[in-house]
Kinemage of the C-alpha trace (Angstrom):
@kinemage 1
@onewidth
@group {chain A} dominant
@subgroup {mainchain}
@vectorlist {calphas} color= white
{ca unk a 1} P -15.397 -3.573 -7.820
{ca unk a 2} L -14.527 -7.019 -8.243
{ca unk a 3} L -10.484 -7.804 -9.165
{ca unk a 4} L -9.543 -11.336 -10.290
{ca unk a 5} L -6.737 -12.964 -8.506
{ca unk a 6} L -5.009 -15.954 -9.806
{ca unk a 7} L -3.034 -18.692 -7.443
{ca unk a 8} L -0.203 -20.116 -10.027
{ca unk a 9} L 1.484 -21.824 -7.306
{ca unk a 10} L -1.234 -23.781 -5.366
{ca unk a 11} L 0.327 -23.248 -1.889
{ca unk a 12} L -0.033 -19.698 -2.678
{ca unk a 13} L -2.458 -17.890 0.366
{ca unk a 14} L -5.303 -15.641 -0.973
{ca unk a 15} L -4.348 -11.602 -0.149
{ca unk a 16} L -6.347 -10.868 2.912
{ca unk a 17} L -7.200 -7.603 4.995
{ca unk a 18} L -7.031 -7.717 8.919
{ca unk a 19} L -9.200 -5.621 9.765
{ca unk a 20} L -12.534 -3.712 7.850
{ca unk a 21} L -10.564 -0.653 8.332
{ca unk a 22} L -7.404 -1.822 7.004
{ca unk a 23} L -6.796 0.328 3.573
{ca unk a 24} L -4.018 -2.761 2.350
{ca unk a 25} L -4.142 -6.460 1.752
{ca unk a 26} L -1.522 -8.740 3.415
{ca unk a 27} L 0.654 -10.411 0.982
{ca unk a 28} L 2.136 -13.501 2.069
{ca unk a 29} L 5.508 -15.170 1.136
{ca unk a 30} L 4.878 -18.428 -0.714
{ca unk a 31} L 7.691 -20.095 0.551
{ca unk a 32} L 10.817 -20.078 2.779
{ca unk a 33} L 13.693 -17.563 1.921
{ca unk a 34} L 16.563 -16.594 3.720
{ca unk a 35} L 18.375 -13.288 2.646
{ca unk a 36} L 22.359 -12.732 3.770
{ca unk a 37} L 23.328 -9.411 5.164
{ca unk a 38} L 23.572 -6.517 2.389
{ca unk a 39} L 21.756 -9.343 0.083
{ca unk a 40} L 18.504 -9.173 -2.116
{ca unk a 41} L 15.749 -11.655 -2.835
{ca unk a 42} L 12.611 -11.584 -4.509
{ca unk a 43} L 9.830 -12.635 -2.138
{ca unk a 44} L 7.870 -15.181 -4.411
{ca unk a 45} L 3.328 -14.789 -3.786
{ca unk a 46} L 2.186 -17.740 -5.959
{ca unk a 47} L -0.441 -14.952 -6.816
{ca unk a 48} L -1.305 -12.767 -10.503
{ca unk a 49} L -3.683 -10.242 -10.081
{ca unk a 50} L -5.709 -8.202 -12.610
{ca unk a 51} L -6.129 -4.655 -11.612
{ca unk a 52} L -8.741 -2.952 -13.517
{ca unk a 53} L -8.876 0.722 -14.661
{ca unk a 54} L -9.086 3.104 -13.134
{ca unk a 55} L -7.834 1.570 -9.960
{ca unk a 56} L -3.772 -0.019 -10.291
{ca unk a 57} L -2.623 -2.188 -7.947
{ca unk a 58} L 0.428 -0.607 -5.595
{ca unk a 59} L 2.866 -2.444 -3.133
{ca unk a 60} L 4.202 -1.212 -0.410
{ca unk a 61} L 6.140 -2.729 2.687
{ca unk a 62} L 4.637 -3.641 6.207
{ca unk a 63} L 5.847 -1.112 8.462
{ca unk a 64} L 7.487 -4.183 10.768
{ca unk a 65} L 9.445 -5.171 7.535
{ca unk a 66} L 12.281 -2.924 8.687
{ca unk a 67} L 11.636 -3.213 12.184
{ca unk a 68} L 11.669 -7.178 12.703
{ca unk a 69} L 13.733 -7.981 9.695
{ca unk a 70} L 15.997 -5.326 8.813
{ca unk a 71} L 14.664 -5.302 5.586
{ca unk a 72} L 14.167 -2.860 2.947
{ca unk a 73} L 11.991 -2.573 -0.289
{ca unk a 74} L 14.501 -1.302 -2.952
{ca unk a 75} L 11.970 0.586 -4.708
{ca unk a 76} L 10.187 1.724 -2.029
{ca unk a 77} L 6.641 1.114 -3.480
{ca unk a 78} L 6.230 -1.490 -6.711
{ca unk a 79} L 3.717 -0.561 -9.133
{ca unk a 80} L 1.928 -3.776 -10.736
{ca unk a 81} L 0.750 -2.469 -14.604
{ca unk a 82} L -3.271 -3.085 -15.388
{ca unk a 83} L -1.279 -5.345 -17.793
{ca unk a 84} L 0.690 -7.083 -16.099
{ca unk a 85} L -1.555 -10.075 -15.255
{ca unk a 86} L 0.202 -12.960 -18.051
{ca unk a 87} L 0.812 -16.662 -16.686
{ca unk a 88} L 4.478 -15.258 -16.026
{ca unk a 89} L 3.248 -12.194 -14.051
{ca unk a 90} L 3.831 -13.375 -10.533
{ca unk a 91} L 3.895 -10.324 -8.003
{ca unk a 92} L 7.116 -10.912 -6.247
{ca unk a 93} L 8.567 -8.469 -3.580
{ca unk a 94} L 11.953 -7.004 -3.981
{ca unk a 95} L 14.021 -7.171 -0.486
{ca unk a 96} L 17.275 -5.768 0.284
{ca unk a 97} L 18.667 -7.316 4.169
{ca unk a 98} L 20.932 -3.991 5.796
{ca unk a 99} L 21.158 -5.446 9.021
{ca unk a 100} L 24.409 -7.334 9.564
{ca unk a 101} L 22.961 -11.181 10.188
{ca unk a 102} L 20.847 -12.831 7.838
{ca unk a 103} L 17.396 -12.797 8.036
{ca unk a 104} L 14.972 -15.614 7.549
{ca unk a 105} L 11.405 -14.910 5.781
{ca unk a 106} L 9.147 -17.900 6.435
{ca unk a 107} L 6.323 -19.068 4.841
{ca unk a 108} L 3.110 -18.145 4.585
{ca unk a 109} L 4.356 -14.891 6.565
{ca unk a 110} L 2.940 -11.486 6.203
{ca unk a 111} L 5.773 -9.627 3.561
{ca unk a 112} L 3.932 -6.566 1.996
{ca unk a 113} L 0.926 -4.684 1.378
{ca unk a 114} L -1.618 -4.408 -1.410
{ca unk a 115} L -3.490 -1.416 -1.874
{ca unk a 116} L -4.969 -0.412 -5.085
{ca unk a 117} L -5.383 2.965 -5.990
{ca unk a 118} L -7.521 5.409 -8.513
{ca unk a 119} L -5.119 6.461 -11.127
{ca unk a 120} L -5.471 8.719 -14.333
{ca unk a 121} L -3.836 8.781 -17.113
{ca unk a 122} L -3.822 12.297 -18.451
{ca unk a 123} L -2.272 13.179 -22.199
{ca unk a 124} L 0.830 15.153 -21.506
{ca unk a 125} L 2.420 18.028 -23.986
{ca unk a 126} L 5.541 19.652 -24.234
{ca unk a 127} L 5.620 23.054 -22.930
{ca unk a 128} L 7.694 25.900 -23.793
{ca unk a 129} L 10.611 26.702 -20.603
{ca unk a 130} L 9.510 29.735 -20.762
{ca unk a 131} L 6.018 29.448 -19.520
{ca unk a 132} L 7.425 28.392 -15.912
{ca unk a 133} L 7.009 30.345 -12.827
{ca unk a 134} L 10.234 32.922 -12.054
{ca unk a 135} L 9.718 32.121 -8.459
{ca unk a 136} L 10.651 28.753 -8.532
{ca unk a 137} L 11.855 26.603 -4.802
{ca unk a 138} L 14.114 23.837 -6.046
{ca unk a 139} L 12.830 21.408 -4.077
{ca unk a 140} L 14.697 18.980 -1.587
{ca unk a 141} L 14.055 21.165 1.855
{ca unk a 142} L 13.539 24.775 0.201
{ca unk a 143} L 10.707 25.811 2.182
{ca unk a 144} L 12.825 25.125 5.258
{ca unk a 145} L 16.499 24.706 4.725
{ca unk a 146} L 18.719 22.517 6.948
{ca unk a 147} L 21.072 23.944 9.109
């Protein structure tokens, strides 16, 4: 599989793995940006990529963003659409600061991961509520409870 990536800023740094094991690619932040306590930012890549079917193209934070920076992904995971890949398409990566001091995000430093994952996209009907199961959970700890 070959996937097309596109530098529209040319300081932007080419996604890169760490290791031959590692599953994501490091994203790196294009440029200097400083977010305030309780404030968001959108980490700018320089980079558009082109997933191709069957396999879209997931982000997902580096498990030191919290850690080190005190930082947060809003949306916990960002999904990047097979057609999202326009001139305008720059992947950019959503950061919320909940620590109390503001946090600086340098350049060229590791922000987030790429990972790119087999997808399908099934047809989905409209079924009748009375075809579901009587022995339902609910969901949200049912199997366990809290106490």
């Amino acid at each position: 599989m070959i996937i097309k990536v596109w530098r529209i800023d040319p300081r932007a740094k080419l996604p890169e793995r760490s290791t031959a094991g590692s599953v994501g690619y490091d994203l790196f932040s294009l440029e200097e940006t400083v977010i305030e306590p309780k404030g968001f930012a959108l980490i700018r890549t320089g980079l558009v990529v082109k997933a191709e079917p069957p396999y879209a193209l997931f982000v997902f934070p580096r498990s030191s963003l919290f850690r080190k920076k005190n930082l947060i992904m809003p949306n916990s995971a960002g999904i990047i659409d097979f057609d999202y890949c326009g001139e305008r398409d720059e992947i950019k990566i959503p950061v919320f600061n909940l620590g109390e001091e503001a946090t600086t995000i340098q350049a060229y430093e590791r922000i987030a991961q790429a990972v790119f994952i087999m997808v399908a996209s099934p047809k989905l009907i409209e079924g009748d509520p009375s075809e579901l199961a009587e022995n339902s959970r609910g969901g949200f700890g049912s199997t366990g409870g809290y106490k």
